[in-house]
C-alpha positions as CSV (number, residue, x, y, z in Angstrom):
1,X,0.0,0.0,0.0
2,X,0.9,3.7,-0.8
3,X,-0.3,7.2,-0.9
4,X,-0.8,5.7,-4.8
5,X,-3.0,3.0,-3.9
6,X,-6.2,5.0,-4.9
7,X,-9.3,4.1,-3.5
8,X,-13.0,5.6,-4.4
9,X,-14.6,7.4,-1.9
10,X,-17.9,5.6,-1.1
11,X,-19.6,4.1,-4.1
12,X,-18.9,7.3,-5.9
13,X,-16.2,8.0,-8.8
14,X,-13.9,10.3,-6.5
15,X,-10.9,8.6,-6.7
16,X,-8.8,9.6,-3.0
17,X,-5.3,8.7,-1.5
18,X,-6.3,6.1,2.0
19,X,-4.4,9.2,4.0
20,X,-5.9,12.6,3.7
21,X,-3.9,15.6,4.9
22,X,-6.0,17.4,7.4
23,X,-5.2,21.3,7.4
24,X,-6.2,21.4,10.9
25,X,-2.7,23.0,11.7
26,X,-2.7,25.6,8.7
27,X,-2.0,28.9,10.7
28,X,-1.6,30.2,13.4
29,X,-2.4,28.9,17.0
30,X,-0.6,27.1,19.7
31,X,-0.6,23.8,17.9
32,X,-0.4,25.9,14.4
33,X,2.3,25.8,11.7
34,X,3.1,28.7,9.9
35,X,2.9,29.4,6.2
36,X,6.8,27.6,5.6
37,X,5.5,24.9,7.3
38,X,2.8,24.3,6.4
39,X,3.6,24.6,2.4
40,X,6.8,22.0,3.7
41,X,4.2,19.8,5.3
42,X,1.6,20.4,1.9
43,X,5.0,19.4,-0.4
44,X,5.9,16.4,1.3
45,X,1.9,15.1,1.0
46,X,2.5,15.7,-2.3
47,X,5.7,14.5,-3.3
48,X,4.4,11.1,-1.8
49,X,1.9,10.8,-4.0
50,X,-1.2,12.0,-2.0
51,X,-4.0,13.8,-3.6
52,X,-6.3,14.4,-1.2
53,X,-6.7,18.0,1.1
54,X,-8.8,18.5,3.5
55,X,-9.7,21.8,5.5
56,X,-12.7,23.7,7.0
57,X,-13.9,27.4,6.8
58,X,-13.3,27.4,10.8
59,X,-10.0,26.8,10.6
60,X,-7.2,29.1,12.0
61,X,-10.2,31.3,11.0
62,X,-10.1,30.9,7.2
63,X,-6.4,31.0,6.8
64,X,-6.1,26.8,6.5
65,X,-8.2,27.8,3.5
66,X,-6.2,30.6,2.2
67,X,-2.6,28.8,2.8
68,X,-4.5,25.6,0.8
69,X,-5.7,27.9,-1.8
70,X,-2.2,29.8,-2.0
71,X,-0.4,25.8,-2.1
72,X,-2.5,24.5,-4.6
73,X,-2.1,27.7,-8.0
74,X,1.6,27.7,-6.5
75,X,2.0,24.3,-8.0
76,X,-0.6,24.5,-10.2
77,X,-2.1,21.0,-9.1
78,X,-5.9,21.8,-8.6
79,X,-7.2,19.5,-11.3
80,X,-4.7,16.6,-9.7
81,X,-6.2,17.5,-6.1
82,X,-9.4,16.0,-4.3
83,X,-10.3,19.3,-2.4
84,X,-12.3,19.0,0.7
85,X,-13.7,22.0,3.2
86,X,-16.7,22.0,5.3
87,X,-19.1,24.4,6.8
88,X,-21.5,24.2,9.9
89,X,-19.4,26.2,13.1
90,X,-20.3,29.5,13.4
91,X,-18.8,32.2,11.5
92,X,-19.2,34.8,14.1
93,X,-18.9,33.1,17.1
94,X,-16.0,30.4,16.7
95,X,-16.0,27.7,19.2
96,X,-11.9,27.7,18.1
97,X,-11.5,31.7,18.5
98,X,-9.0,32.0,22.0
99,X,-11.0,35.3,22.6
100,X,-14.9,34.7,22.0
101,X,-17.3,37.7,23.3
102,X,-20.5,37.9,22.6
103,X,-23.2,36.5,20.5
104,X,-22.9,35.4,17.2
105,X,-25.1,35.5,14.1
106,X,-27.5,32.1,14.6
107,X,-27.1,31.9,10.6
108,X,-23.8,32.0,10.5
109,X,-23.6,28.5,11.3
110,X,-25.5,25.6,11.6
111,X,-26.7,23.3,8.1
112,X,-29.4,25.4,6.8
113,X,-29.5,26.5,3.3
114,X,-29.1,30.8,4.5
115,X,-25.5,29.7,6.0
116,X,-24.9,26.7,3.7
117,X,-24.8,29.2,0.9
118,X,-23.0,31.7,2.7
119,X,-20.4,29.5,4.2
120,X,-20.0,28.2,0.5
121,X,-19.2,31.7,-0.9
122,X,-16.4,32.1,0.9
123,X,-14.6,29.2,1.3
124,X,-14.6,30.0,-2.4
125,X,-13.0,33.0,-2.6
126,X,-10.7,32.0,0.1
127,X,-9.6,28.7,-1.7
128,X,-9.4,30.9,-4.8
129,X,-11.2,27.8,-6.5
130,X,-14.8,27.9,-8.2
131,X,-15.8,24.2,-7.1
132,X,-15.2,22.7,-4.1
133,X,-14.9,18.2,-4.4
134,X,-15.7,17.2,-1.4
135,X,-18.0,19.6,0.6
136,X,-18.8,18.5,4.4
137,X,-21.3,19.3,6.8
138,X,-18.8,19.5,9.8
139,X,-21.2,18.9,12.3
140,X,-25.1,18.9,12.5
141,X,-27.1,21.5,14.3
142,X,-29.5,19.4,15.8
143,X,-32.2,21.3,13.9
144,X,-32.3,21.8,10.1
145,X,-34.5,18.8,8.4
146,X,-32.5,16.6,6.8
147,X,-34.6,17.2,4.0
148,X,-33.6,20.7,3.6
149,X,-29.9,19.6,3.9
150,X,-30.2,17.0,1.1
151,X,-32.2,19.7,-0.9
152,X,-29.6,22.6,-0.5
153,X,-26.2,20.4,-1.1
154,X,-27.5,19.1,-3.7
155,X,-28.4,21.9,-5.7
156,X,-25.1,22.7,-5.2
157,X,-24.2,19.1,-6.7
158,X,-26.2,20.1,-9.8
159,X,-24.9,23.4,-9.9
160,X,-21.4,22.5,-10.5
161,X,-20.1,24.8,-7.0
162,X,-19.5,21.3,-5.4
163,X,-18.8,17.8,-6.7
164,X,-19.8,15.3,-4.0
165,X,-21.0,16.3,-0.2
166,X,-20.2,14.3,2.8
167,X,-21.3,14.5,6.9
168,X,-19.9,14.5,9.3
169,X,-20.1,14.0,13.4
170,X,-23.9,14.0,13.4
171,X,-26.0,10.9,14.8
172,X,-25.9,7.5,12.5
173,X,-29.8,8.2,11.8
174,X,-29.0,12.0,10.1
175,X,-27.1,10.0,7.6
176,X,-29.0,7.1,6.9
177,X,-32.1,9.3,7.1
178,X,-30.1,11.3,4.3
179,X,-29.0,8.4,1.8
180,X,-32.8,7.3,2.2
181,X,-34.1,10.4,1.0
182,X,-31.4,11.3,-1.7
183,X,-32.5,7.3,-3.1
184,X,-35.9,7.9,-2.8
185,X,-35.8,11.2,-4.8
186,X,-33.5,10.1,-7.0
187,X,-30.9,13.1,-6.2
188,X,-27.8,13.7,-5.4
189,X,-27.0,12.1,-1.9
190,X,-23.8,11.8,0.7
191,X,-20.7,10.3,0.0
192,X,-18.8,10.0,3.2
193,X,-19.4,9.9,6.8
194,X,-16.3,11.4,9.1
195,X,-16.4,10.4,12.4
196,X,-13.5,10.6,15.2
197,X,-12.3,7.0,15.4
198,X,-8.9,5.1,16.5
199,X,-7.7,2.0,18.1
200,X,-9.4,3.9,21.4
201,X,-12.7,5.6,19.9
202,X,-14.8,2.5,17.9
203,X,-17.7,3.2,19.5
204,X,-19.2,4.4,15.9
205,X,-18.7,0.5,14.5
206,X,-22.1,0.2,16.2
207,X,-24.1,2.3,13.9
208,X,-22.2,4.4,11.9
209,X,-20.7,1.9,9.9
210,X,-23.2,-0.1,9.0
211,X,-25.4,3.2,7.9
212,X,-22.6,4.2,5.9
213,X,-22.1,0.5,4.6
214,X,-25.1,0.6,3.5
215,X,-25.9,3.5,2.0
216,X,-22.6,3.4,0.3
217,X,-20.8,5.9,2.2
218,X,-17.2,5.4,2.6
219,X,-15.8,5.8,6.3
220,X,-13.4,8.8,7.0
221,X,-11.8,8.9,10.3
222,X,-10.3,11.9,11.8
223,X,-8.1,12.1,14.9
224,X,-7.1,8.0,14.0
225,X,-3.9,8.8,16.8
226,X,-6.7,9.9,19.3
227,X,-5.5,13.8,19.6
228,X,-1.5,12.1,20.0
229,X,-2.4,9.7,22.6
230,X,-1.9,7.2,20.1
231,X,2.1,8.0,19.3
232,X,2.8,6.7,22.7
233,X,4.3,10.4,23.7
234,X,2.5,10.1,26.9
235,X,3.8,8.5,30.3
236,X,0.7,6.5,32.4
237,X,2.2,7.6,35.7
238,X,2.6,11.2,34.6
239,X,0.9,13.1,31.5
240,X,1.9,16.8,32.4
241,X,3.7,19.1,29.9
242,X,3.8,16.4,27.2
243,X,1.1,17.5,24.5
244,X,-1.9,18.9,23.3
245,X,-3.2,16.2,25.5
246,X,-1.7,17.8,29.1
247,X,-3.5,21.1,28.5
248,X,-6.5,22.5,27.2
249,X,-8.0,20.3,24.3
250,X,-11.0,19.0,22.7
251,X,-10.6,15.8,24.4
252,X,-10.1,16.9,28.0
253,X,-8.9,13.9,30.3
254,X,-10.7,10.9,28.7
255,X,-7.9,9.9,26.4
256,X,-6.4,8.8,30.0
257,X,-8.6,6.1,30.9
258,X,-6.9,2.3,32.3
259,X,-8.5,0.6,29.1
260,X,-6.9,2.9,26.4
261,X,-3.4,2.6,27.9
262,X,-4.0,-1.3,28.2
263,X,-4.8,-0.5,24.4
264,X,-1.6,1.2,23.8
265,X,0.4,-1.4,25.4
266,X,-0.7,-3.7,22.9
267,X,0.2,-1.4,20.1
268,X,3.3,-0.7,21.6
269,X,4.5,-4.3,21.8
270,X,3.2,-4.6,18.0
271,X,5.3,-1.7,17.4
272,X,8.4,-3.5,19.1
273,X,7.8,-6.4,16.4
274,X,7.4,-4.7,13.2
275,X,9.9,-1.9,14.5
276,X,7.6,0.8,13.6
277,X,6.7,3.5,16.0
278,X,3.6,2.7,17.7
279,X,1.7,5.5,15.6
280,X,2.4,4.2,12.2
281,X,0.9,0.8,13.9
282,X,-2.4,2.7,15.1
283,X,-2.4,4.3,11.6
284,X,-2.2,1.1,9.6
285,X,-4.6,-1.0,12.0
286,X,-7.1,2.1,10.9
287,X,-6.6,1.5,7.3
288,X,-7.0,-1.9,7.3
289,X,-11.1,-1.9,8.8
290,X,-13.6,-2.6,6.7
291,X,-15.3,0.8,5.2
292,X,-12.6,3.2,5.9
293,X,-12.1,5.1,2.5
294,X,-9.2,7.7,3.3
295,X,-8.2,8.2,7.1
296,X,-7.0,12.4,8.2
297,X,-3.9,12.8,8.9
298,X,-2.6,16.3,10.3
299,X,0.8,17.9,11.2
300,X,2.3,20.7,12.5
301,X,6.2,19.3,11.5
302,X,7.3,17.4,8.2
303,X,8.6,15.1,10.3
304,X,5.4,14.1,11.7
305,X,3.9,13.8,8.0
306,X,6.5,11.9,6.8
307,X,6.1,9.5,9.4
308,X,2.1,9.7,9.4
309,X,2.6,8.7,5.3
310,X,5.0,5.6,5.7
311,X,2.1,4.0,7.5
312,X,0.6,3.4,4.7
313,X,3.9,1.5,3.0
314,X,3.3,-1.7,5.2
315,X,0.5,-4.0,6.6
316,X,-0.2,-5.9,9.7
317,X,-0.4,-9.7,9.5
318,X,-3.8,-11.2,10.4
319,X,-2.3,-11.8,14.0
320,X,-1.3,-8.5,14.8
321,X,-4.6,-7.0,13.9
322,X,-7.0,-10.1,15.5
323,X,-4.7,-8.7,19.0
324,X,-5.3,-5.1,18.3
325,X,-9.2,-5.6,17.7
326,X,-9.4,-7.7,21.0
327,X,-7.4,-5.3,22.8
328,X,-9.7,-2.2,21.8
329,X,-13.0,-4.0,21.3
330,X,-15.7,-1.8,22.8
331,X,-18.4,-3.1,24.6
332,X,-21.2,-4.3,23.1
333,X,-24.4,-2.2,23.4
334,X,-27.7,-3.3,22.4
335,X,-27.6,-2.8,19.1
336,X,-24.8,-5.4,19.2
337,X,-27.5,-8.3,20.8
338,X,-29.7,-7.7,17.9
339,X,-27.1,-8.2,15.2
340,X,-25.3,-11.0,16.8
341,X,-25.3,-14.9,15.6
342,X,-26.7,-15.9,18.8
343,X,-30.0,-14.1,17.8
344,X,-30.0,-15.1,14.3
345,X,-29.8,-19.0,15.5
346,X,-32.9,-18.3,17.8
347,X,-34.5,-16.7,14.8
348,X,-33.6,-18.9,12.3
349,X,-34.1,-22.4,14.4
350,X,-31.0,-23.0,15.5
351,X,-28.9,-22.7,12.2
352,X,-26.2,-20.9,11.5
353,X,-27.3,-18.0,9.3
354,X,-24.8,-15.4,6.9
355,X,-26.4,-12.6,5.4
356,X,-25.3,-11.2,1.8
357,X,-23.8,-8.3,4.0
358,X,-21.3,-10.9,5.8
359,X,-20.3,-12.3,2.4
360,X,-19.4,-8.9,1.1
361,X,-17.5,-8.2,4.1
362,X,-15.3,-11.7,3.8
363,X,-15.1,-11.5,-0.2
């Protein structure tokens, strides 16, 4: 496997690289790179083969988009790149801004078509770019019908201003509800789901995935090295003044829980045995799973791209990842019960029972 192992994103025609650079780190901020680096980090992407960019209106607010834009007529690559940016955080009142006063503008965020449209416009401009590939719906409001979502994105599908559409952190039933309606209509529908999921966070196997699976969505994970808990930087005993992890972060405390450093362990002895670091192990156990498309990759260093993309230059034998997926297997929930093969020998008479979905999986 490489960067040049293309693979389609869903059942859709969008050809992608399995690692996406995230652009998360485009700008400035404490965990920011700056516009060398970030064109250093962009070039290395690149020069391994990788086609597919991914940033968000919200981020470093709008210069990720500027710096991509600025990247991408530099080298004059925009028909070779898979561009992805998303809208749905608020404009005016950025949950990432270090000094937020006030109230915002309610539509200057959220999925409805008023800030869909806006939002559009100017990651436009700021991309310098009159179509955007991949447009996602960074995170649902809890409010617009996911009619009028599926109405507004795509009428920008049939307008030409975006290619494909995506969703992303919003409940497994928004998406399914979504694909069901797009079907049913006969219109454009999503592509992608992107969901936080690692070695530590597979909680979304449960519904996600098999929404997407069938729908046709492919599976994008984002923060696969669970916010750098994952590159085994982080002492059990003591995880002060390490990371992004030790301070103030999305995550808070919960990447420190007994089960996910039992997790690491295992990677870490995996590690030992293909002498990889242990990230490049959690990276490539991520690739391998069922339904994952492309998996987000983000740096603020090219050393920490460079290592991100040799993940994708080896594979783990059956073993290794049958000990990685007990090691991190979450706990089943109900949904799990109804699925299981116990429950389809009590429904089906005792017999042992595989449905067309298992033999695609095993094929």
């Amino acid at each position: 496997m490489s960067l040049t192992n293309f693979r389609t994103l869903g059942r859709s025609g969008l050809v992608v690289s399995p690692l996406a650079l995230g652009t998360m780190t485009f700008g400035t901020g404490e965990w920011g790179a700056d516009e060398a680096s970030s064109r250093a980090i962009f070039d290395a992407y690149r020069d391994a083969g990788g086609n597919f960019i991914d940033t968000a209106d919200i981020y470093s607010g709008g210069q990720s988009e500027e710096m991509v834009g600025k990247f991408i007529k530099d080298t004059g690559s925009r028909d070779e790149i898979v561009l992805a940016t998303k809208f749905g955080f608020n404009g005016s009142a950025s949950p990432l801004a270090a000094n937020r006063s006030g109230a915002g503008n309610p539509n200057a965020g959220g999925a409805g078509a008023k800030n869909i449209h806006r939002a559009l416009e100017g990651s436009l401009k700021r991309l310098g770019t009159d179509y955007i590939d991949l447009y996602w719906m960074h995170i649902w409001d809890g409010v617009t019908p996911v009619e009028e979502i599926v109405q507004t994105l795509g009428d920008l599908v049939r307008s030409g201003k975006i290619r494909y559409y995506g969703l992303s952190d919003m409940p497994a039933w928004v998406g399914a509800k979504a694909a069901a309606i797009a079907a049913e209509r006969g219109v454009p529908g999503p592509k992608a789901m992107q969901l936080e999921y690692s070695l530590v966070a597979r909680d979304v196997e449960a519904e996600h995935f098999p929404a997407a699976r069938d729908a046709g969505m492919g599976i994008m994970p984002w923060s696969p090295l669970a916010g750098g808990f994952l590159t085994g930087k982080y002492e059990r005993d003591d995880t002060s003044n390490t990371g992004r992890l030790s301070g103030a972060n999305p995550f808070g405390d919960s990447k420190f829980t007994d089960r996910n450093w039992d997790i690491l362990d295992t990677a870490q002895n995996i590690a030992s045995e293909v002498e990889r670091p242990v990230a490049q192990v959690a990276l490539a156990w991520t690739l391998a799973q069922a339904g994952v498309t492309s998996t987000l990759i983000g740096a603020s260093k090219i050393s920490q791209i460079e290592s991100n993309v040799a993940a994708s230059e080896f594979e783990l034998s059956r073993d290794q990842l049958a000990r990685l997926d007990e090691a991190s297997a979450p706990t089943p929930g109900f949904s799990a019960s109804l699925t299981s093969r116990d429950t389809r020998r009590m429904v089906h008479g005792g017999h042992i029972v595989s449905g067309w979905d298992d033999q695609a999986k095993t094929s």
